[in-house]
VOGU-3710 file (C-alpha; in Angstrom, 3 decimals, decimal comma):
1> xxxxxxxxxx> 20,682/-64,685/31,001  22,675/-66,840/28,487  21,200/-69,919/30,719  17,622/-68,986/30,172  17,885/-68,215/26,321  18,836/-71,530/26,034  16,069/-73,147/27,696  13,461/-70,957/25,675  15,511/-72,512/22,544  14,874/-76,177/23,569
11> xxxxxxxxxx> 11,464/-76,656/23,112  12,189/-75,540/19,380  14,891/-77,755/19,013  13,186/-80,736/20,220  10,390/-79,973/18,072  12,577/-79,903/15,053  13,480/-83,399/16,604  10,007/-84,734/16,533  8,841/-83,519/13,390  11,945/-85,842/11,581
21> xxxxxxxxxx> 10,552/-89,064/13,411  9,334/-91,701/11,839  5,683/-92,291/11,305  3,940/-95,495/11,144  3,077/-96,990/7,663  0,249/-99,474/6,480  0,880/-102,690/5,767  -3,012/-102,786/5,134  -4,857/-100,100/3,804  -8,229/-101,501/5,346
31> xxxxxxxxxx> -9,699/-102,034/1,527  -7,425/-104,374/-0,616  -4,871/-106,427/-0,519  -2,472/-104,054/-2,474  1,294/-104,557/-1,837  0,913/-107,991/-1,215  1,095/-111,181/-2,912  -0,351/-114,908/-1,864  0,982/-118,387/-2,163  -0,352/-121,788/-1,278
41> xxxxxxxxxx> 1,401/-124,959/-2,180  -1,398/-126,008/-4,871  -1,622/-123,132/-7,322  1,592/-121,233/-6,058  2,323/-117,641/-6,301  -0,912/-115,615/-6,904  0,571/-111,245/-8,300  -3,527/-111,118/-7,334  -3,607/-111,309/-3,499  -7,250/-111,652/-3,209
51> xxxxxxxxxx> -7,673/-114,479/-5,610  -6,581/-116,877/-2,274  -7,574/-114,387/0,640  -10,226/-111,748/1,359  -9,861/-108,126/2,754  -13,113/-107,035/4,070  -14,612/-105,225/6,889  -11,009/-103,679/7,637  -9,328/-106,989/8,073  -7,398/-109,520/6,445
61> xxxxxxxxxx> -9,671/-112,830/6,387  -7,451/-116,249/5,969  -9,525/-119,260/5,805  -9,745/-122,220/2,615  -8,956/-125,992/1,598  -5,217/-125,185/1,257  -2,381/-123,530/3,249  -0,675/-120,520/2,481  0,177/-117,028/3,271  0,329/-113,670/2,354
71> xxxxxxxxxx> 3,788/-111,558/1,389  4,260/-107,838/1,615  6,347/-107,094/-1,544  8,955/-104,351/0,578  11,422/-105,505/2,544  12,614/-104,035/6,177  16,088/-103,939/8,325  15,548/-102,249/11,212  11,846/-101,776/12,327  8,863/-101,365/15,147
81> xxxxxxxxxx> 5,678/-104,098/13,864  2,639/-103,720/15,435  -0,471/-105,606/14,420  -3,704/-107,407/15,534  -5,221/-111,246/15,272  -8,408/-113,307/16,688  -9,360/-117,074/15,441  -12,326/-116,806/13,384  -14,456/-119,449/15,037  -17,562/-118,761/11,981
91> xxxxxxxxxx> -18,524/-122,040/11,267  -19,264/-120,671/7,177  -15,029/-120,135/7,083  -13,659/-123,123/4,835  -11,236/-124,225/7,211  -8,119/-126,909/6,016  -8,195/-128,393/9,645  -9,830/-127,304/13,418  -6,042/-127,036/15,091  -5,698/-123,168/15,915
101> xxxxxxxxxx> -2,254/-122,641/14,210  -1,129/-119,766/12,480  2,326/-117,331/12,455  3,364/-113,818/11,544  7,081/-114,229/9,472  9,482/-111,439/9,397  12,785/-110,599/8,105  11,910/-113,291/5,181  14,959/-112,414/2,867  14,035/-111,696/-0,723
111> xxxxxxxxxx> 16,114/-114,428/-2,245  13,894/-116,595/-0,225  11,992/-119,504/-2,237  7,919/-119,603/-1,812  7,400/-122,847/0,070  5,323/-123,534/3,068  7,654/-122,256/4,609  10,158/-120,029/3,611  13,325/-118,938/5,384  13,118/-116,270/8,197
121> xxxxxxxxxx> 11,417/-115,877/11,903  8,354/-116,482/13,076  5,994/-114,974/15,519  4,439/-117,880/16,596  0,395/-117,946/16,359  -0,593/-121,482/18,143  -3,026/-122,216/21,347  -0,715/-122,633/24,225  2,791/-121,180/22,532  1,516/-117,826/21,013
131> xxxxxxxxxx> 5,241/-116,036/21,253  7,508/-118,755/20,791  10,213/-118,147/18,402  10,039/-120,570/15,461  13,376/-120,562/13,291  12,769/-121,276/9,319  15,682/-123,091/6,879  18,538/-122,854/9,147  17,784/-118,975/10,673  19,851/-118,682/13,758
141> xxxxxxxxxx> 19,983/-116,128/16,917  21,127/-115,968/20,632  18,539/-116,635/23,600  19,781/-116,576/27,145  23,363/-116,537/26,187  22,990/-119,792/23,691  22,436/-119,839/19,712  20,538/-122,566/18,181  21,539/-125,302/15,780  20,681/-124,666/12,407
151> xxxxxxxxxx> 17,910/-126,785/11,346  14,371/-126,541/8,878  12,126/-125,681/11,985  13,863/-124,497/15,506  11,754/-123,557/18,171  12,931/-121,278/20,818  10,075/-121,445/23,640  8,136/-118,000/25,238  8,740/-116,610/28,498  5,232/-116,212/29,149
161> xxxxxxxxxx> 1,654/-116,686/28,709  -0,104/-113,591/27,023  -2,754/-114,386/24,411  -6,500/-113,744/24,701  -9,004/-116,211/24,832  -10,071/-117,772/21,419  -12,561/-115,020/19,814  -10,359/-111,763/21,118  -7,882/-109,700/19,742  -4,401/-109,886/20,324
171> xxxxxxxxxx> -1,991/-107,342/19,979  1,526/-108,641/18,401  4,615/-105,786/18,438  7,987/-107,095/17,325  10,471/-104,613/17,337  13,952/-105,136/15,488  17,050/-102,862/15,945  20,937/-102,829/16,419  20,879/-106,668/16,788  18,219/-107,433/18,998
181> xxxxxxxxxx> 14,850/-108,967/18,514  11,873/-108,851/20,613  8,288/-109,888/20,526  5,507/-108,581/22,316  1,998/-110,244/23,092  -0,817/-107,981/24,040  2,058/-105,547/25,794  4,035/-108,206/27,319  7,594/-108,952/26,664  7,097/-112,652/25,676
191> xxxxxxxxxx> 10,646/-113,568/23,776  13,816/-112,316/22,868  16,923/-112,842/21,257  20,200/-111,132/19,338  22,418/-111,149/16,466  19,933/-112,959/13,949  21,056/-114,624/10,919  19,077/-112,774/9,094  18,460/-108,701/9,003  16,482/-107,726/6,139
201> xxxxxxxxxx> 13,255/-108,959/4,450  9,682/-108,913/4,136  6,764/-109,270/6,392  4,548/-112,547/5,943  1,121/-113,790/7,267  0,441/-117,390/7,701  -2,713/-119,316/6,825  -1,970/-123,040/8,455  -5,925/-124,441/7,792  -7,680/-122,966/10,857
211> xxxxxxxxxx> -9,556/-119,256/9,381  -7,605/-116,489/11,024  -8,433/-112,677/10,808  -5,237/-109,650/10,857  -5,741/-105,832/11,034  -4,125/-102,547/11,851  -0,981/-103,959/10,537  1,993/-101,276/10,524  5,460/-100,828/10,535  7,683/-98,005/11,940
221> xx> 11,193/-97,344/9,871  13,941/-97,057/13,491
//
């Protein structure tokens, strides 16, 4: 009798569980470019986010004669990213150059100088090594049992090919908790590593010269 009270408490108890997870936030609220700020290397830090790039039509729109990025203003330790891309092949885009090259930073520390670009990790966003770890101003980590030399641009190679062809969306998820980092491409485990150099900071989109579109960016407190 004791056995089956129990039970019939459970289902309460793990509901009580549930209710304290966490939920998903916005990174982009689908209208503006609120609680982020922009920087290219020409006219520098812009508190205005949309006076370099546009929000529109539920996406974040990266195209112009200069490279740059976009900079959420919180900061994150241990986290779940999820978030969406496609090359914007619109010939009306003012483009910088026609190579397909663009990144999604993470755990960018705060103390972190704007400069193209600043310290932290890199999702990288390139035709032909979309997942590669790319290492910025001397970040370090373990892959396969080995940690990389410290250097200005390190570049830890996928495990796989994932990414859509050129016009599609892309799913990225990058998840980051109790030392271990992992990035996802359209549901595949494309790279990981442990014990990064770095384990806090902010969340950054890259604009390298070829007009790049982001949406249903979010981020899960673990």
């Amino acid at each position: 009798m004791q056995k089956l009270a129990s039970l019939a408490v459970l289902p309460f108890f793990l509901s009580g569980i549930n209710s304290y997870a966490q939920k998903p936030s916005q990174l982009y609220n689908g209208k503006n470019l609120n609680g982020w700020y922009a920087f290219d290397s020409a006219s520098g830090k812009h508190k205005k986010a949309n006076e370099l790039f546009q929000a529109s039509d539920n996406m974040i729109r990266m195209f112009g004669p200069e490279a740059g990025y976009l900079m959420s203003k919180k900061s994150y330790n241990e986290f779940e990213l999820t978030a969406e891309f496609r090359w914007n092949t619109v010939e009306n885009f003012t483009r910088k150059n026609n190579k397909k090259n663009s990144g999604l930073m993470y755990l960018v520390p705060e103390s972190a100088k704007d400069t193209l670009w600043p310290q932290g990790i890199q999702f990288q966003i390139k035709e032909g090594s979309t997942g590669d770890f790319i290492l910025l101003q001397n970040v370090t980590l373990e892959q396969k049992g080995t940690r990389n030399d410290p250097g200005r641009s390190v570049v830890l190679g996928k495990d796989k090919d994932a990414e859509m062809p050129t016009g599609e969306w892309n799913k990225i998820r990058i998840r980051v908790e109790s030392g271990k980092v992992s990035q996802y491409l359209n549901g595949e485990l494309v790279n990981e590593g442990i014990k990064p150099s770095v384990n806090n900071g902010r969340i950054l989109l890259q604009y390298e010269g070829f007009p790049i579109d982001f949406r249903n960016i979010e981020i899960t407190k673990l």
